[in-house]
Residue frames relative to the residue before (quaternion, step in Angstrom):
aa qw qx qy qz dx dy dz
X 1.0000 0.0000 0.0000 0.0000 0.00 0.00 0.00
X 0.0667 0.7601 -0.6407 -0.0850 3.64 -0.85 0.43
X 0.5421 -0.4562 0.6955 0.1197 3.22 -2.24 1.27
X 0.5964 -0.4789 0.6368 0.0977 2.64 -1.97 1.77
X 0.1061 0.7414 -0.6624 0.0154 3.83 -0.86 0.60
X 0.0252 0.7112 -0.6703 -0.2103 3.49 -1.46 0.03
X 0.4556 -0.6465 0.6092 0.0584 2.82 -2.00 1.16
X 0.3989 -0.6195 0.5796 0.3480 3.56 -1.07 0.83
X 0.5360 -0.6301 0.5238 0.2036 3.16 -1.86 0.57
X 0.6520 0.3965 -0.2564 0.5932 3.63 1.39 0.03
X 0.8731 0.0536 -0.1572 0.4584 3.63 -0.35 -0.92
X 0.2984 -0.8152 0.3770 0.3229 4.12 1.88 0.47
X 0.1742 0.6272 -0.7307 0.2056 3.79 0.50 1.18
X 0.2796 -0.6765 0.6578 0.1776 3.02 -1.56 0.27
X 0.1702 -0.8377 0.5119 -0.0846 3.32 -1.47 1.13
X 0.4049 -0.7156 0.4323 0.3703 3.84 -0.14 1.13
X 0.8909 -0.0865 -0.2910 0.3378 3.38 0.32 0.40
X 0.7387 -0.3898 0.1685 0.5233 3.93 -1.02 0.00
X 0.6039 0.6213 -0.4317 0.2508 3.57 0.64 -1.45
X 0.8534 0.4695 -0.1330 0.1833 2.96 0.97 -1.38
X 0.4566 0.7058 -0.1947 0.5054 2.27 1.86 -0.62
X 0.4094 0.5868 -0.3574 0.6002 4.25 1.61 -1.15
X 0.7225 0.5866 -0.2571 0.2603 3.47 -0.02 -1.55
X 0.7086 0.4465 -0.2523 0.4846 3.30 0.49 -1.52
X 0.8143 -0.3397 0.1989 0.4266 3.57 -0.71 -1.10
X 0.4707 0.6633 -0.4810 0.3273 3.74 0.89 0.32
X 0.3825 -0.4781 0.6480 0.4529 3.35 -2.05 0.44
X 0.8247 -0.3832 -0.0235 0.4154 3.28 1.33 -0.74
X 0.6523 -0.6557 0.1504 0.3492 3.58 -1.06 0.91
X 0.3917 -0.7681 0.4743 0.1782 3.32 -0.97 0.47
X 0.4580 -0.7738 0.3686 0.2359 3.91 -0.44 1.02
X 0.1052 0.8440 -0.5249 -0.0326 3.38 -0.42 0.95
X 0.2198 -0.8219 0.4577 0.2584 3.64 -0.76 -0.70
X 0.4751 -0.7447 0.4186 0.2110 3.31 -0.84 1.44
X 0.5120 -0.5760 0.5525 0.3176 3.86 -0.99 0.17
X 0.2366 -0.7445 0.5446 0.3052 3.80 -0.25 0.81
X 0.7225 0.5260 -0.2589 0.3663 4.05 0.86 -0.17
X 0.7253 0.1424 -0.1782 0.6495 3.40 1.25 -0.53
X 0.5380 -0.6958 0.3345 0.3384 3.30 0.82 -0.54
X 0.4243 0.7562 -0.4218 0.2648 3.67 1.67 -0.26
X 0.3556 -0.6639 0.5972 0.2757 3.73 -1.17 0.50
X 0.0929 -0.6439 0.7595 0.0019 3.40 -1.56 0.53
X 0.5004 -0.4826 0.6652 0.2724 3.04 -2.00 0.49
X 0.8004 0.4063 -0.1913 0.3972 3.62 -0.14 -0.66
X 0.4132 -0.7165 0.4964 0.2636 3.70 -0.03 0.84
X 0.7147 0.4388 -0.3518 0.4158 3.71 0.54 -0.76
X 0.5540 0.7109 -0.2312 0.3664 2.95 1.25 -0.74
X 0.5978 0.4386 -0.1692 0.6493 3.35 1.80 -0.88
X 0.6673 0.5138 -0.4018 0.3596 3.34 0.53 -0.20
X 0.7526 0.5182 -0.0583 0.4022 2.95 1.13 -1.34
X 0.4187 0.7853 -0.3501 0.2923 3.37 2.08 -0.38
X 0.8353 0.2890 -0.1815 0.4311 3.55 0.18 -1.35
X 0.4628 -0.7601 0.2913 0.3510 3.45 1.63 0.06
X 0.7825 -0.3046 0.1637 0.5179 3.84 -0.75 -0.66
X 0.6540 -0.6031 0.4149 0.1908 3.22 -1.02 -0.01
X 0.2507 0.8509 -0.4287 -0.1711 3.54 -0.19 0.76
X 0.1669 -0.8480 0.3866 0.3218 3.91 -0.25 -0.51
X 0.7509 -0.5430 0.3287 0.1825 2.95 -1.55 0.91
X 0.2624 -0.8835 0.3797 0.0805 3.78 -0.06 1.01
X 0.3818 0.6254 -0.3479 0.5849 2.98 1.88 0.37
X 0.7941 0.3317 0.1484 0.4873 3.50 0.55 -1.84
X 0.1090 -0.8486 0.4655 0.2267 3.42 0.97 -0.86
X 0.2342 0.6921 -0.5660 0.3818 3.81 1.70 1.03
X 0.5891 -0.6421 0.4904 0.0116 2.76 -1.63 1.31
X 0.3077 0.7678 -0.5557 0.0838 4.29 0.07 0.82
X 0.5821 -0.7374 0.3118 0.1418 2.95 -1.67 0.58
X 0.4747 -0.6814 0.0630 0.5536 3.51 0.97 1.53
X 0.7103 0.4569 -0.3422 0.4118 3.54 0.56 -0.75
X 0.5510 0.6391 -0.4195 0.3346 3.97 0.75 -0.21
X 0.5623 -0.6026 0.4084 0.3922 3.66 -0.48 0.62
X 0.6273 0.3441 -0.4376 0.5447 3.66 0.74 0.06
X 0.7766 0.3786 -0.3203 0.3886 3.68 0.41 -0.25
X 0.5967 0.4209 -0.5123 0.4521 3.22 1.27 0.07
X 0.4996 0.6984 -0.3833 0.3402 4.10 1.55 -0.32
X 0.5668 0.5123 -0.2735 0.5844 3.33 1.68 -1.10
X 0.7310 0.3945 -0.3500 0.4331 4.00 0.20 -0.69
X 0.7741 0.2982 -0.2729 0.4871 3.67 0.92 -0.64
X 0.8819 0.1331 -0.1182 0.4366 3.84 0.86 -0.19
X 0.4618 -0.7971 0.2451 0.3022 3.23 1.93 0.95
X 0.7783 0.1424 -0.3328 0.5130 3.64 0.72 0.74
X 0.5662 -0.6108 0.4810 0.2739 3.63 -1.17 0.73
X 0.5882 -0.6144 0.4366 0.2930 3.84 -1.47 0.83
X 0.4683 0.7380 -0.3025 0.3802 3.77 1.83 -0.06
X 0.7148 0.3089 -0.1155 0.6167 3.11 1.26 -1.48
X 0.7532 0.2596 -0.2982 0.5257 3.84 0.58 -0.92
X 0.0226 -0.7929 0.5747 0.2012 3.74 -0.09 -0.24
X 0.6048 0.3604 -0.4158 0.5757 3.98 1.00 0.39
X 0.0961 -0.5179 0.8500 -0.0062 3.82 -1.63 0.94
X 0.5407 -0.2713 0.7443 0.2831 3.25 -2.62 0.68
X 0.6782 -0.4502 0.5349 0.2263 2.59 -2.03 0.43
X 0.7833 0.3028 -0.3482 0.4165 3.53 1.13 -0.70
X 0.4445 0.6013 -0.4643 0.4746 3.74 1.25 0.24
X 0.6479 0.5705 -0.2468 0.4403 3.35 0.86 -0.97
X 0.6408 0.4719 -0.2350 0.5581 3.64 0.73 -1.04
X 0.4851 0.7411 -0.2268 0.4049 3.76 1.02 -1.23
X 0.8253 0.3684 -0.1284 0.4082 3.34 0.06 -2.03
X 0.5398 0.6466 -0.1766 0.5092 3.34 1.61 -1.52
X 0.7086 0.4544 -0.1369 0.5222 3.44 0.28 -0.79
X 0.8165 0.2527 -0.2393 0.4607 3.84 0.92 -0.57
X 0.5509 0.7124 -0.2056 0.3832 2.73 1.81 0.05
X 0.5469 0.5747 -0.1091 0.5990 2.84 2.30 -1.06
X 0.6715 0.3946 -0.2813 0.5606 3.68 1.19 -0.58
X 0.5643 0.6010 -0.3915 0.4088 3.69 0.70 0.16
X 0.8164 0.4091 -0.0261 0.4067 2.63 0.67 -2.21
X 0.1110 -0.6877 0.6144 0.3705 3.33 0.79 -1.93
X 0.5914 0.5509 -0.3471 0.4757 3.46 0.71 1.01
X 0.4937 -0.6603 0.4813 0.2978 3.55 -0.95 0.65
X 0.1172 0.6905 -0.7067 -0.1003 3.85 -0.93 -0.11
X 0.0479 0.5472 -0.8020 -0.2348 3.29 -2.03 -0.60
X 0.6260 -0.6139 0.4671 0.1144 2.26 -1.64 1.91
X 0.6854 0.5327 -0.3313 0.3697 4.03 0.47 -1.13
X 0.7796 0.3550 -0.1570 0.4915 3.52 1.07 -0.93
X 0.4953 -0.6314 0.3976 0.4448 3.86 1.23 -0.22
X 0.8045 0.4811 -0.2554 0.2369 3.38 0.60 -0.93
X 0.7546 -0.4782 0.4488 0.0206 2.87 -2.03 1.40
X 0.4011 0.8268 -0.3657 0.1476 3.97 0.06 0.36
């Protein structure tokens, strides 16, 4: 799912809604749209839609992620999500991290959730 956002036309924060968006530093704001799964903005609504990609789920749990999200890439590379198992081997761990970085181009750690 993705979230109507606007971006300022000067310093491009984004804001959940227009007023505020008038307010801050714009002559005026510019419509964008947030990724409901990671959370990135785009100009192009499809473009949000299409961000975190399909959907897979967790055969442990049967939670729904979105292939490119560090739990869904945990479910494609080690077949169960950090919700239901919260412990990985060092080499699952290293694994997910590592496909996660060739997807994305971004760092994570798998033990702590975060995105960096």
């Amino acid at each position: 799912m993705v979230e109507q956002v606007w971006m300022c036309g000067l310093c491009s924060g984004t804001h959940e809604c227009e007023g505020e968006a008038v307010m801050c530093c714009s002559p005026e704001p510019q419509e964008a749209w947030a990724c409901g799964d990671c959370e990135e903005v785009h100009k192009q609504k499809d473009e949000a839609v299409g961000c975190c990609g399909e959907k897979v789920s967790c055969p442990k749990c049967m939670r729904p992620h979105s292939e490119k999200t560090l739990n869904g890439v945990s479910v494609r590379v080690v077949g169960f999500c950090n919700i239901c198992t919260p412990v990985y081997s060092y080499e699952e761990q290293r694994s997910v991290e590592d496909a996660f970085y060739a997807g994305n181009g971004i760092n994570c750690n798998v033990l702590t959730g975060s995105v960096y």
